[in-house]
N, C-alpha and C positions, 0 to 999 in steps of 0.2 A: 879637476875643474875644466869644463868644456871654453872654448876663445870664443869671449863674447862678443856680438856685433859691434864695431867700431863705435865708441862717441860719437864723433864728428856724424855718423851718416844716423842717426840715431836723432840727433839735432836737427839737420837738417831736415828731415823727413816730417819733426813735428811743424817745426815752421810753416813749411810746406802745407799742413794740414790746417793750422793757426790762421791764414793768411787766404783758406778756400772757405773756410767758415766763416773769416769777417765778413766775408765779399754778399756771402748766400744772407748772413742776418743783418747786412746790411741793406741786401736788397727786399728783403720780409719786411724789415721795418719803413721803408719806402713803398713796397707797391703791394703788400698783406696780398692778398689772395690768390690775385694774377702771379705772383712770383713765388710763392709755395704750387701751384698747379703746375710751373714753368718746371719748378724743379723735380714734383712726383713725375712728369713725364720724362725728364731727362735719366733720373739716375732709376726710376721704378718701371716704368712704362706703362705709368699709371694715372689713369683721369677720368677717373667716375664724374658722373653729375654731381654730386656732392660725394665730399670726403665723410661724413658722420652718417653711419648707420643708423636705419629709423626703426622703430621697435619690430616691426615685422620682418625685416631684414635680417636681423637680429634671431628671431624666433627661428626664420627658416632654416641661418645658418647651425645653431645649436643644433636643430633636429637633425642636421646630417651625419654629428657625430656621433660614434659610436656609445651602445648603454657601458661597457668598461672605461671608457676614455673619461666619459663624464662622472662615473662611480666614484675613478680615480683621480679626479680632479676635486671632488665635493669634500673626498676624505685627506687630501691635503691639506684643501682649505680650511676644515678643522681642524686640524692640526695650527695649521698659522694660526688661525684666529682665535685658538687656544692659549695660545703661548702670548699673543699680544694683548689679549684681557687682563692676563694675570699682570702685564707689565702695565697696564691702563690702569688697573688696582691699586698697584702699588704707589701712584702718584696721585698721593691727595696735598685736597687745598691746605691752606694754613694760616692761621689769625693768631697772632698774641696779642696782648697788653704790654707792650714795655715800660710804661710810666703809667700813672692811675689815667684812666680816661686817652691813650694813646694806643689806636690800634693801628697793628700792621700785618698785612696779610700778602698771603699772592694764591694765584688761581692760576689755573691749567688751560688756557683755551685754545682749541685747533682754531686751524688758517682759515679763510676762510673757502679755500679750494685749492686745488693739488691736480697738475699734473703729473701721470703714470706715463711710463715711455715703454714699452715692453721690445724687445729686440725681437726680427727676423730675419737675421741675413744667411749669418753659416746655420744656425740654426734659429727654430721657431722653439722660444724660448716661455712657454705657457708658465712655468715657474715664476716669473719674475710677475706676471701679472697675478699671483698672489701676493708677493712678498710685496709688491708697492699699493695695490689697492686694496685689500682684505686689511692690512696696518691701517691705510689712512680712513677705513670705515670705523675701524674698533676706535679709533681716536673724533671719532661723528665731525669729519672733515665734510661737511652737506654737499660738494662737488668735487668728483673725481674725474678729470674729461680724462680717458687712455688714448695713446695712439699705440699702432702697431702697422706696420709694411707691407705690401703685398710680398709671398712672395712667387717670384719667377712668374707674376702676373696672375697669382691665384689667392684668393681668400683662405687665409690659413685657421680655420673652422673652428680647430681646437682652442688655439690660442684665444679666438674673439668668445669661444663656450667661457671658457676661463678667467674671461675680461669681464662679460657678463654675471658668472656665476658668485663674480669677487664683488660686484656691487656696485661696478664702476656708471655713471651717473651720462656719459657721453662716450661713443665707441668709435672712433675716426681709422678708418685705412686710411694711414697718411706714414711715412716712416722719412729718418735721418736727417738732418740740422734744418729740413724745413718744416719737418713736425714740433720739432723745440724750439723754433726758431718761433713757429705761428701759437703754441703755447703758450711762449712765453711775453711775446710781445702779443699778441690779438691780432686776428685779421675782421674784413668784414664778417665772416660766418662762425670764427670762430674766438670764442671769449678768453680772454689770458688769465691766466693762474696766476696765485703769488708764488708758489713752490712749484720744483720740478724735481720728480725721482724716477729713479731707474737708472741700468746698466745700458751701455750702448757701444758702437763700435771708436774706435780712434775721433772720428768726426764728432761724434753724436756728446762724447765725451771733453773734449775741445768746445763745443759750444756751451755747453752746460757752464763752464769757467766762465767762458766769455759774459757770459749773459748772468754770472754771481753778480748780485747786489741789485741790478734791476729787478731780479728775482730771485730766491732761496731757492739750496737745491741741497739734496742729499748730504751729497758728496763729493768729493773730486775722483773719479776712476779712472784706473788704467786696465792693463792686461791682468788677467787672473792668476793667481798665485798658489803656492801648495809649498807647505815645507814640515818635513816628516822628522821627528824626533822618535829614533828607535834603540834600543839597546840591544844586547846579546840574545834577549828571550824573543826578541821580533821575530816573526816571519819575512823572510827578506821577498817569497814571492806574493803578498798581500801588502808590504812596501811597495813592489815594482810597480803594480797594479794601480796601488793610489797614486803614485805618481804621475803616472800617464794617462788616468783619470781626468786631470787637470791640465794637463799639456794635451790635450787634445783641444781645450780652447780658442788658439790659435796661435799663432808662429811665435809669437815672442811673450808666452806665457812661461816666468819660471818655476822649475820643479825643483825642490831642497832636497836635501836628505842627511842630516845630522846626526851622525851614528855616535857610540864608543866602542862600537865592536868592525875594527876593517874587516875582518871576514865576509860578517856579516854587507858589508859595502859593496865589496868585490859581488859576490851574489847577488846583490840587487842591480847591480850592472851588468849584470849577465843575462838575468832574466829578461831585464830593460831590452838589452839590444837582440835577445830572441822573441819579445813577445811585437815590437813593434814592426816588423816587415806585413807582420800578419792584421794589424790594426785597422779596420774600414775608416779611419780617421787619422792617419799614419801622414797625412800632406801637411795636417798642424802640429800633430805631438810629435816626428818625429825633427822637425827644426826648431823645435820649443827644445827637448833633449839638447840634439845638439851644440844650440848658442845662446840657452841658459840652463840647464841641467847641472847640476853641481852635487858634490858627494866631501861631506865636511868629515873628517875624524877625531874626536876631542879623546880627551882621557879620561875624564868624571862627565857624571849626568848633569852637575851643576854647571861645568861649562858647556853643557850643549844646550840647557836653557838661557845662560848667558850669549848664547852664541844666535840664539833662535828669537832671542829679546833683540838684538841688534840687526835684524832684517828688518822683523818687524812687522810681519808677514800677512798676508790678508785670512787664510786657512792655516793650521798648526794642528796634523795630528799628533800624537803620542800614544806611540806603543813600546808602551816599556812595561815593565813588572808591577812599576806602582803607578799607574799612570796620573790619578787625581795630587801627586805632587805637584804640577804645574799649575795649579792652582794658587798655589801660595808660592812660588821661584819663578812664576814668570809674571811680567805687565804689558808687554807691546806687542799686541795680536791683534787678529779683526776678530777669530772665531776658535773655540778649541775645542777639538775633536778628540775623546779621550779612551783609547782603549780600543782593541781589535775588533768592540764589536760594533763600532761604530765607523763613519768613515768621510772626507768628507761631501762626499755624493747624497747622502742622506741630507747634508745639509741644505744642499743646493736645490733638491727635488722634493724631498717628501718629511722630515724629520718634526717644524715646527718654526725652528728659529730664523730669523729674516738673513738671505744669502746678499744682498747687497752691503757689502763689507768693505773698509777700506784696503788702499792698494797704495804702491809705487811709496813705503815709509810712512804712509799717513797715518797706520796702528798707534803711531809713537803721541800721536795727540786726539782721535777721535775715535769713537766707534762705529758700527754700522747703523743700517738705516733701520729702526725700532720705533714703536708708539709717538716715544715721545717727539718726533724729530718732524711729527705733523703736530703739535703743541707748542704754543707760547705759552711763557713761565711771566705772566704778567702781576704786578705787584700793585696794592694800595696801600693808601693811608688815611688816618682819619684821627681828629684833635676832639674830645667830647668837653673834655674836663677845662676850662679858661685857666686854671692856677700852670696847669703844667704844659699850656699853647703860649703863658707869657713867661716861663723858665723857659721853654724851648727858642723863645722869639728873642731873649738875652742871649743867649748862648750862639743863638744864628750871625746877633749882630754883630758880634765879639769877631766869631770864625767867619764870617763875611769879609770884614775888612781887614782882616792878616791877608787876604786874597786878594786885597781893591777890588772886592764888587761893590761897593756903595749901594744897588741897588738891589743887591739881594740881602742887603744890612736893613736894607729901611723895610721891607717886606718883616723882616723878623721884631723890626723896630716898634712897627704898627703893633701888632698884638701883645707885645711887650706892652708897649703904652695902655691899651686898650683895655686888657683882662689883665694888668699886673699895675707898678708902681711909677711902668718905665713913662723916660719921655722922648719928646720929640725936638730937639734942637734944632734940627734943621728943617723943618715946617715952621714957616713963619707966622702961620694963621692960628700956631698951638696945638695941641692934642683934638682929635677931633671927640 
């Protein structure tokens, strides 16, 4: 196991982060426009006449991209929006009768608008603008505003084809806690959302906390995760490989590796530290390696899903012999990647399933960002039948005042009286 970055500066560093973001949403929420421009100019170098691209803009910039770029963005998006149908399917309404004449139901209904955040800093992250707006369309979320960043002061083409091609409803070059910040609270030009999704940097991610409750948001995120469950039959250099796949994310992205074979271990540490001098991406994965890269050895496969259950991890491949075990031996993951012939790169880029995944132990109580997660589970109810509104209105008054509401007794009391035998003692005027 590699020596992980101290606590202490770890802490601090977020504070630090926690404390540049109240300042920035607090200053959004006082002066909306003028201080998201203050800020594209400071940290982007960026000040269009208006931040929201107008359809022609739009039009132009798609045409720049190339017919493969856009082939291969169309046939992702298939993909997503394949995979989030069938999850939109699978969640229907529901009505019973529980007493004669007593229904109760609930219905599925999207937000009524959804902020997409799509990343551009270390990289232009075109992915993410399926996984956030292609889900909140299949779920007929009627407004998707996205933002995304310039970058190094240029319209990143692909990314906005992408943004575009996902359906999204408003396209702003605007990027990092003043794009979430104007999202989520509104400025003059631009309208606030109830929800806000997407992956973003340390900041971007920090604000999104901050700003829970005034508005819905995905997720809580941190750095990108990878934790590889292999046995003796792995390949230790299609291990190495995944690993550093995901530590190329950036510096303090951990890579796992959960063997029961050390051999096997030794080998992928080998391979690790020949394949990464060579890496075009070697600035982030190779101090991701070094100050969180770990290499566990168990004795059985049951404790290395035990073991793998206890991170909790955001990615979990498994390559081992039977790999679809972990389906039923493990519970605290964001995503499982099962078998050599999959990987999770596939996940991230092109495969289907939404890569906005939990992080930093949150597997352990939620999952990633899916269909539903642009859907309220809203519930009614309705009394047809009077015989079983004033059984219900007895029994409300009874369990009312075990509580001292008095006033949710007399509510029960009323229909009781009304459609049944009951009465009214404390209305002086009598039963109406």
């Amino acid at each position: 196991m590699k020596s992980p970055v101290p606590a202490a500066h770890v802490t601090a560093a977020r504070a630090d982060v926690a404390e540049r973001v109240r300042d920035i949403l607090d200053d959004v929420r006082r002066n909306g426009d003028e201080a998201v421009r203050r800020y594209s100019e400071k940290f982007d170098h960026w000040s269009p006449e208006s931040f929201r691209l107008a359809p022609d803009e739009i039009r132009r910039i798609v045409s720049q991209v190339p017919d493969t770029v856009l082939d291969d963005i169309r046939f992702v998006q298939q993909q997503v929006r394949t995979f989030a149908q069938a999850q939109r399917d699978a969640l229907g309404d529901v009505e019973i009768e529980t007493l004669p004449g007593v229904h109760l139901g609930h219905r599925h209904v999207p937000v009524s608008g959804a902020g997409a955040y799509v990343p551009g800093g270390r990289y232009p992250l075109t992915a993410s603008a399926h996984m956030t707006i292609v889900t909140a369309k299949v779920a007929d979320v009627p407004r998707v505003a996205a933002c995304t960043p310039p970058i190094r002061g240029e319209v990143p083409a692909a990314t906005v084809a992408a943004m575009h091609l996902a359906g999204a409803d408003e396209i702003y070059l605007l990027g990092g806690v003043q794009a979430v910040a104007a999202l989520a609270l509104g400025t003059e030009t631009i309208g606030r959302v109830p929800m806000l999704a997407g992956p973003g940097n340390a900041y971007v991610a920090e604000a999104k906390r901050q700003l829970f409750g005034e508005v819905g948001i995905d997720l809580f995120a941190g750095p990108t995760e990878i934790l590889v469950i292999a046995d003796e039959h792995a390949d230790p250099f299609v291990v190495a490989v995944d690993l550093l796949s995901q530590a190329e994310h950036g510096p303090d992205s951990p890579a796992v590796l959960v063997t029961t074979s050390e051999e096997l271990g030794r080998e992928v540490e080998r391979h690790v530290e020949r394949l990464l001098p060579g890496m075009p991406t070697r600035d982030f994965a190779a101090p991701a390696w070094r100050d969180h890269g770990e290499i566990v050895v168990v004795d059985t496969l049951d404790e290395a899903f035990a073991v793998a259950d206890s991170y909790a991890s955001e990615h979990v491949e498994v390559l081992t012999e039977n790999p679809r075990q972990a389906l039923t031996k493990m519970r605290d993951y964001g995503a499982l990647f099962l078998g050599e012939g999959t990987c999770v790169s596939y996940g991230d880029k092109v495969i289907g399933t939404n890569h906005v995944l939990p992080t930093r132990g949150a597997a352990r109580y939620t999952g990633g960002l899916w269909v539903g997660k642009y859907l309220k589970t809203v519930t009614y109810q309705e009394v047809t039948d009077t015989a079983s509104s004033a059984l219900l209105g007895e029994v409300c008054g009874r369990a009312a005042r075990v509580e001292l509401f008095e006033g949710h007794a007399r509510s029960g009391d009323v229909r009781a009286a009304k459609y049944g035998k009951g009465s009214l003692p404390w209305n002086e005027e009598g039963a109406a």
